[in-house]
N, C-alpha and C positions, 0 to 999 in steps of 0.2 A: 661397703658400709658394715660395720662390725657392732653390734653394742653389745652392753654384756651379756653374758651365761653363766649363772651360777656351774660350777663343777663340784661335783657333793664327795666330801673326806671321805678316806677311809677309816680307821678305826672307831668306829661307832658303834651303840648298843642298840636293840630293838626295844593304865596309870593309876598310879598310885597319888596321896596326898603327898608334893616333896615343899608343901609351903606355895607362894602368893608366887605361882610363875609368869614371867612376862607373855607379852603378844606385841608381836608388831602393830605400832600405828604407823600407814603408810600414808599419812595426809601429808609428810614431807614431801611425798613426791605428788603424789595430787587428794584432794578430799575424797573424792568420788569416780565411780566409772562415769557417768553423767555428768561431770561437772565442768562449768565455764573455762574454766582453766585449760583442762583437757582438749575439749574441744575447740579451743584459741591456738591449743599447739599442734594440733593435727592438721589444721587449718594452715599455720605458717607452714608446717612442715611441707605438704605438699608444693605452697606457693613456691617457698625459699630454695626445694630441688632443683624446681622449673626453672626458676630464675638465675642459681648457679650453673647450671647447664647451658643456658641461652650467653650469659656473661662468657664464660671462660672455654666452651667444646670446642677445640680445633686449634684453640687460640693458647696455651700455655706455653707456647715456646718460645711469644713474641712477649712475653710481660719483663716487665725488670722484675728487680727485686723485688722493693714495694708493693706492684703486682701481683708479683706470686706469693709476697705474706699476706696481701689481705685475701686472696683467693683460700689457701691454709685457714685461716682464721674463720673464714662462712664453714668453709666444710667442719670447720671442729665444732662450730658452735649448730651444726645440723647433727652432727655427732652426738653433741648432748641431749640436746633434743629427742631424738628417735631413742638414744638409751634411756630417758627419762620414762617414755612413754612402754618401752618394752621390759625396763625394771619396774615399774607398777603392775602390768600383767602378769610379769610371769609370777612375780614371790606373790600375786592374791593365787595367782593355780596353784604354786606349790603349796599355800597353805593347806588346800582341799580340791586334789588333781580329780575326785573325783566327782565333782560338782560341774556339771554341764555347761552351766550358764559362766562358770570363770573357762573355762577350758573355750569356750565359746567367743569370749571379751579377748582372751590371746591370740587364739588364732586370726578373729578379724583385723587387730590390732598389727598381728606381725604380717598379715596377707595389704595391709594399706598400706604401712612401710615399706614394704619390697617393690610395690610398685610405684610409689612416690620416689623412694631411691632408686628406682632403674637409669634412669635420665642421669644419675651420679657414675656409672661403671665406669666412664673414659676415662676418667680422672687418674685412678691409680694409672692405668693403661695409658695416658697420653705422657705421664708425667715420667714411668718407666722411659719414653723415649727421647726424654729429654737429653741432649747430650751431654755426657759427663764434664767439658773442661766447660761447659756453658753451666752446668747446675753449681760446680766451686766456685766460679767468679763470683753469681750471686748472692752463694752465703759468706763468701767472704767480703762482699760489699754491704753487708745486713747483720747485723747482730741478731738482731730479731729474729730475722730467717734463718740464721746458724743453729738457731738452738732447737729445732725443728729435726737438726740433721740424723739423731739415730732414728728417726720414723721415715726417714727419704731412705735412709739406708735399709732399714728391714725391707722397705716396700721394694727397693732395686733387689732387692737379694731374690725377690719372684720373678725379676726380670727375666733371665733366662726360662721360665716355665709359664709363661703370660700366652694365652692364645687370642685369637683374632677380637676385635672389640665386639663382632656379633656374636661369637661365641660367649665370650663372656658377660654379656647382656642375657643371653638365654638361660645360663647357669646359674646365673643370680634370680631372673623370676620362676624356673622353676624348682628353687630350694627349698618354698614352703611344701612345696608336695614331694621334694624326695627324701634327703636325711633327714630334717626336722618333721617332717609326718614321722617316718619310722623311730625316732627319738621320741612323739609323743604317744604309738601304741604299745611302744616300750613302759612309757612313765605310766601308762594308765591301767596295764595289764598288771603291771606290777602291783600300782596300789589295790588295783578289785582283788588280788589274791585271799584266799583264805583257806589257814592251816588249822587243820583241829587236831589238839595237843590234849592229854587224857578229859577229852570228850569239850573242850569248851576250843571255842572258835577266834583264832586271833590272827591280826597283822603281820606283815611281813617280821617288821620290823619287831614286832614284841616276842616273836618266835625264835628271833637269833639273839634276841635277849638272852633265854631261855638256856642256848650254849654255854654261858656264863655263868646258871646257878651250880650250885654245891652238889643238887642230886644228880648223881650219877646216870640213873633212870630216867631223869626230866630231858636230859640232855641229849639222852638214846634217841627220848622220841620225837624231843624237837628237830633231831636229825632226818628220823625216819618222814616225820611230816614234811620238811623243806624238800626230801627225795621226792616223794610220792606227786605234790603238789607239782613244783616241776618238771618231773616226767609226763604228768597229761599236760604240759601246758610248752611241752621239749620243742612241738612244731613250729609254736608260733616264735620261741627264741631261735630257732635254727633258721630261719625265715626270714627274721629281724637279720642277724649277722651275716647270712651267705647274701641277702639284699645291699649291705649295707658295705662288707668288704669287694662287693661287683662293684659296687658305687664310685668307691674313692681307686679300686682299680683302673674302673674307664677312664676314670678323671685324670691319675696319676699318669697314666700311659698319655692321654694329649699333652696334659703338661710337662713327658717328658722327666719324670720326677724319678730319681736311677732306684730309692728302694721305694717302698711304703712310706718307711719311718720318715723319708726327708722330708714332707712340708710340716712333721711336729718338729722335727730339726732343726728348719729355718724361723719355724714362728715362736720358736725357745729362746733362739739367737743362741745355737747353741752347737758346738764343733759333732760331729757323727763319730768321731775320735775319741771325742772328750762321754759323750754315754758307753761307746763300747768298751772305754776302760774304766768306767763305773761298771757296766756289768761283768766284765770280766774279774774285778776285784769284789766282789758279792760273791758271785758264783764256786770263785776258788773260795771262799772267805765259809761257805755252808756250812764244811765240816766242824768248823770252830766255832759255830756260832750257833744254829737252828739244831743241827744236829747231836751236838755236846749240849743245850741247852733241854732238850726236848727228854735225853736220856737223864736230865738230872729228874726231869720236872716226874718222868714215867717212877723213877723210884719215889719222889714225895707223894705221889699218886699209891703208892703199892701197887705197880702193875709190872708185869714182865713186859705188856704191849699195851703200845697206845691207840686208841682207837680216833676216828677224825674230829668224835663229837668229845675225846678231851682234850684237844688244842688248848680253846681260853677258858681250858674249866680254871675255877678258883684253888688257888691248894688248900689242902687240908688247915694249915695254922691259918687260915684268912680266915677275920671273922668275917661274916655276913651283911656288911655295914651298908647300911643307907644311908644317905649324903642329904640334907635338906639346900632347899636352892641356896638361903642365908649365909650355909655354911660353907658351901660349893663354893661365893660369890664372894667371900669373906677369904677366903684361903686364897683364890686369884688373884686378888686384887692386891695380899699385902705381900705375895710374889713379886708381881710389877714390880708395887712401889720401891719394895727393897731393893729393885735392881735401881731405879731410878722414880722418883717420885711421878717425873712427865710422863713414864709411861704408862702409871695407874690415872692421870689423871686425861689421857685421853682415853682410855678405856671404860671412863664412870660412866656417859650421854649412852653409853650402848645397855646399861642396866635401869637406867633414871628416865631414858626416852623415846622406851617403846622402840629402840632399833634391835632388840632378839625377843624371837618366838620359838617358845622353848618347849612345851607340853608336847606329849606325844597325842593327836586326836585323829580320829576318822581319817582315811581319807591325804593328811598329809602328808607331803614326798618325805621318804625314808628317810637315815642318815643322817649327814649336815654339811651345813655351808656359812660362806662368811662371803657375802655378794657389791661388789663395789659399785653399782649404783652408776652412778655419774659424778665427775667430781663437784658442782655446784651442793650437793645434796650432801650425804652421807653412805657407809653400806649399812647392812642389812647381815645379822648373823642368822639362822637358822639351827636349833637344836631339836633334838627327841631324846629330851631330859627324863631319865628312869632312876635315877638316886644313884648311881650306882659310881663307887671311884674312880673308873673309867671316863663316866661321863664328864665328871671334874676336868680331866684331862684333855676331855672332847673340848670344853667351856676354854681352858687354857689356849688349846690350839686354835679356836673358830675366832676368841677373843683376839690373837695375836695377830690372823690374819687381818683382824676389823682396824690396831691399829696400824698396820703398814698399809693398810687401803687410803685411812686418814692422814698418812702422813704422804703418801706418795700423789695424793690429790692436789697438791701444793703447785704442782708440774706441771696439772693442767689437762684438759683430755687426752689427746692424743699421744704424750710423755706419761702419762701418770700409770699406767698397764707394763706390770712386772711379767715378764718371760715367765712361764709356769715351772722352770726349774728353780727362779729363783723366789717364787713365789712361797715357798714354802719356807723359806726364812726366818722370818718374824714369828709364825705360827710353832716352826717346831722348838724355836727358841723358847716363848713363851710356853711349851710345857715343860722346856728345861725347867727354866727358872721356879716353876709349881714343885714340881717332881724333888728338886733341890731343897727348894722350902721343906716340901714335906717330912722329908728323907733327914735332915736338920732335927724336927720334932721328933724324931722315933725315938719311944721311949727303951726298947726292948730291942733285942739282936734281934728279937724272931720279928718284931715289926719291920723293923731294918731290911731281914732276906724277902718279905714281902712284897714292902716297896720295890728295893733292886728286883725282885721277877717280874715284880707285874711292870716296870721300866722296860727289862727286857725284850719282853713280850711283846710289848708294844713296838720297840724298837726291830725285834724280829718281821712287826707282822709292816711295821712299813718299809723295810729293806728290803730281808727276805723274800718275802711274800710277792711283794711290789716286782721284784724282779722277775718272778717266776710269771707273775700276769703278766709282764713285759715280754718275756720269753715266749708265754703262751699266744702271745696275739702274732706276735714274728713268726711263728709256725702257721697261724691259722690264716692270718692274712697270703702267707706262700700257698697254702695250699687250696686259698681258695684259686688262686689266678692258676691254677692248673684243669678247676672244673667246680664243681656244685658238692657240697659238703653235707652229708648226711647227719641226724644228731647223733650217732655212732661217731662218727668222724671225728665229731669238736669234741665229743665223750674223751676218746682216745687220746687228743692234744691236751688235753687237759690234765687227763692222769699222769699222759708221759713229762712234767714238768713238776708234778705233785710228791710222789717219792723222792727224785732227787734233791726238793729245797726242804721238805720236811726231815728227810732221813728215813736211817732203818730200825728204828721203832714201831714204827707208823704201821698199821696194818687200813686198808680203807675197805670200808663197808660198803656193800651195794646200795647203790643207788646216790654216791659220793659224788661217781662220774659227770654226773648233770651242773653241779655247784657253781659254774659258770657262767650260769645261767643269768644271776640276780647282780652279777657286778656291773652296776651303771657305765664305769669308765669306758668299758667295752663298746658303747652303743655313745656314747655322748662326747667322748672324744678320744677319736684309737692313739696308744701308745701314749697318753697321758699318764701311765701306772709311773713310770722310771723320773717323774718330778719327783712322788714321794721321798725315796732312795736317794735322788741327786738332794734334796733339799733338808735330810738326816743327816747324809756326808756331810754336808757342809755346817751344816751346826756345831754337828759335832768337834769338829777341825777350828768355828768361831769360837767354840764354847772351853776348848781346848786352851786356844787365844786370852781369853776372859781370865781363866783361873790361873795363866801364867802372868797374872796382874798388869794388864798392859794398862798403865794411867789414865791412855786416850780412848781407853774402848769403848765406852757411850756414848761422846760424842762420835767418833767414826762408824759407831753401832746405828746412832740416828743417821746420819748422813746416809747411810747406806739402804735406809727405808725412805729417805725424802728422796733417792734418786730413782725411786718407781721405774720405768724403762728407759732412762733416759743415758744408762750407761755398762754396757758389755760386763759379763761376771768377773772378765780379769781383771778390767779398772776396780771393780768393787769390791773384789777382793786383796786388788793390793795393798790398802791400808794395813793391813791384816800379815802381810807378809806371807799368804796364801795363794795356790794358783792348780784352779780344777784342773787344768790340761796334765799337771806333773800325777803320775798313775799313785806317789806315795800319796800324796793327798786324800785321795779315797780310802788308803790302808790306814792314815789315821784317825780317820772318823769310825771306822771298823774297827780296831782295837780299841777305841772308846769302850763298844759294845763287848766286845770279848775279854776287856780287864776286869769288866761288870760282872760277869760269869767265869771269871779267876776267884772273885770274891765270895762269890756265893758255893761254889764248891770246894775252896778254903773253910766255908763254915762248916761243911760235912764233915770237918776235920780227920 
């Protein structure tokens, strides 16, 4: 039983007045923790388990067709249900992780679930053994049940790595107490953090803001603060991750699973081929990219050497703009529409009703997200909006994802969940099409090299970057399965991955080492970094597609968001006359990036 989990972006800022910002109202999904509603579906839920369990345990290999659609159809509609119930809890905790009493309403909420759904585990497990020339007939004698078939195939594709049904009863009840405990003293250690930056005391999040301003000095110490803080707090992360890589080690090893990386492989739907020649074209790709970019940016800087706290500093010609929500909301939106009118206008219900909560406050999880709910409902975007033109870009990308959530809901629960590579489609599209807008308006060259760096940058920090955290967890995960990792250790893995994607500008400052510390993906879900990467490539490569005018590209553009998981990246990219598996293909989503930074060092003239 799966329901959702927000997965929080990367490129985001760490309040100020930016105008009348939203808040979620989550009475879509229920009024109240107390309310009738609520407790009517807690109520089925447990019944409805029992009763699919009693109906169909033992018995799925004698059903017809018929049989086995309506058996499908209870379970997705207990699917929704339980995700109904576990999307209300978790986005009130993430509003304010560190409020007891919601931290309190999730836990009891996912501890009655898990064991409501226990009684559910054979299912995958009995249905794996269904025989294969017996599971074709039936969907070939069923339409209904045909269409069903990329979710029989993901689930066969665990087939070979399925352990015994008691085992796998016991790993499903004791999940609230192994990774997701260690995933919530993650989220809650994080948000009690407090940095003090020349003498006043601030959030995570408002402190890597901080990285971003103009003073050079602010930036020193907002670094020095993220070290300091960090390091007394080194154990309980090194604690978290050598717990946590023992964890999916044991697991990997019954399962039988030949690296790490393959059950993010398999639940990508995604070839081990097709990432390692995404990383291997990044990797080669550094020199021209991070590293050619980073030595333009040290001279607009006036530096011989770059230190790590001026990565996303601002360049000197940037003015200091603060973005009011209006204008943020205003400049998204006629992005969209210019691309296609449908696309602004399913994007409006997420500004007009209460589906993003956007102010930075107390207490709320860092970052952001764009959370798909369940499909009867809606999702849910998540910002920690600081004015800042970034965060425009953040709004761009969480928007994008909200409308491929809306559009891919059409499929229905169990079809409508996009593979996490190809998850990122819609979203990094959607800050094309802003970035495009905006890059349109510049009045001035120097506006112009602006925008193109801070594009870059961006593009740097979800390639580049993304890769080298992909790198770094494929180190860290080997070497925990050799023994127990000191925070020297993950220190060390960390750096060794740091010089080479940044380059030789770079000089890093003590207490740099630690900065691994605060990246969620790490603890929430391993080897999740390399969707970034895979889902820039490919934009880039659709986006390519676009301005080489293909007539039918919005319609094949929607098609490709309304088919949510319901069809392999090569089918969906074939319209396109694209195909991840071919290693050019990554080369030219890559020279996207690197023609960007032909331009900008053409203006050095």
């Amino acid at each position: 039983m799966k329901y959702p989990q927000p997965v929080f972006d990367a490129n985001t800022s760490g309040g100020k007045d930016f105008g009348n910002l939203p808040e979620w109202d989550l009475s879509d999904l229920y009024p109240a923790t107390d309310s009738p509603e609520l407790t009517r579906d807690m109520a089925w839920l447990e019944q409805e388990c029992a009763s699919f369990a009693a109906s169909y345990e033992g018995k799925l290999a004698g059903l017809d067709a018929a049989g086995l659609l309506a058996a499908v159809q209870q379970y997705e509609q207990i699917d929704i249900i339980a995700g109904r119930i576990m999307s209300f809890a978790g986005l009130r905790y993430y509003q304010a992780t560190t409020d007891s009493d919601r931290a309190k309403f999730m836990a009891d909420c996912q501890d009655k679930i898990t064991n409501f759904t226990t009684p559910l585990v054979f299912y995958g497990l009995e249905f794996n053994r269904l025989d294969d020339a017996h599971l074709t007939g039936l969907l070939a004698a069923n339409a209904d049940l045909a269409r069903y078939k990329p979710v029989f195939d993901r689930m066969r594709a665990m087939k070979p790595h399925q352990l015994s049904d008691e085992l796998e009863k016991f790993l499903h009840d004791q999940s609230s107490v192994g990774s997701a405990a260690w995933n919530r003293l993650f989220d809650e250690t994080m948000a009690g953090l407090e940095f003090t930056v020349d003498g006043e005391t601030l959030s995570l999040e408002s402190t890597l803001n901080l990285l971003t301003e103009h003073d050079r000095s602010k930036r020193e110490a907002a670094t020095h603060a993220l070290a300091e803080v960090f390091r007394d707090n080194i154990k309980i992360f090194s604690r978290v991750h050598n717990t946590l890589a023992k964890e999916k080690e044991i697991e990997d090893r019954w399962r039988k699973m030949p690296t790490p990386q393959t059950g993010r492989h398999l639940s990508n739907h995604v070839e081990a081929e097709v990432v390692e020649a995404l990383r291997n074209a990044v990797v080669a790709a550094y020199p021209r990219l991070s590293h050619r970019y980073y030595a333009l940016k040290a001279k607009w800087l006036g530096l011989e050497r770059m230190q790590t706290w001026d990565r996303n500093a601002p360049l000197p010609m940037e003015i200091d703009k603060t973005v009011g929500w209006d204008e943020a909301t205003e400049t998204v939106m006629s992005a969209y529409a210019d691309f296609d009118p449908k696309m602004a206008e399913i994007a409006k219900p997420f500004f007009t009703d209460g589906w993003i909560d956007a102010a930075v406050k107390p207490g709320k999880a860092p970052g952001a997200f764009a959370h798909p709910t369940v499909t009867p409902v809606h999702p849910y975007v998540m910002l920690n909006y600081l004015g800042k033109p970034r965060d425009v870009m953040t709004l761009a990308h969480e928007l994008g994802h909200g409308v491929h959530q809306v559009l891919a809901a059409e499929q229905g629960e169990l079809l409508s969940s996009t593979p996490l590579t190809l998850a990122e489609t819609a979203s990094v599209f959607g800050e094309m099409l802003t970035f495009r807008k905006m890059l349109e308006g510049a009045q001035t060259q120097q506006e112009r090299k602006v925008l193109l760096a801070n594009k870059v940058e961006d593009m740097i920090n979800t390639v580049v970057r993304q890769i080298a955290f992909y790198d770094f967890e494929c180190k860290l995960h080997a070497a925990r399965a050799e023994g127990e990792l000191t925070p020297d250790d993950i220190n060390a893995l960390w750096m060794s991955v740091q010089a080479q994607s940044l380059g030789p500008v770079f000089d890093f400052a003590d207490g740099y080492e630690t900065f691994w510390a605060y990246i969620p993906h790490f603890v929430h879900s391993p080897f999740y970094v390399y969707a970034y990467a895979f889902g820039d490539g490919l934009v880039n490569a659709l986006y390519a597609v676009y301005e080489e005018g293909d007539p039918d590209f919005r319609e094949k553009y929607f098609d490709m968001l309304r088919a949510g998981g319901s069809k392999h990246h090569k089918e969906l990219l074939a319209p396109f006359g694209l195909d991840a598996s071919d290693p050019k293909f990554w080369d030219k989503g890559l020279s996207m990036i690197s023609g960007m930074i032909d331009e900008l060092e053409a203006m050095e003239g």
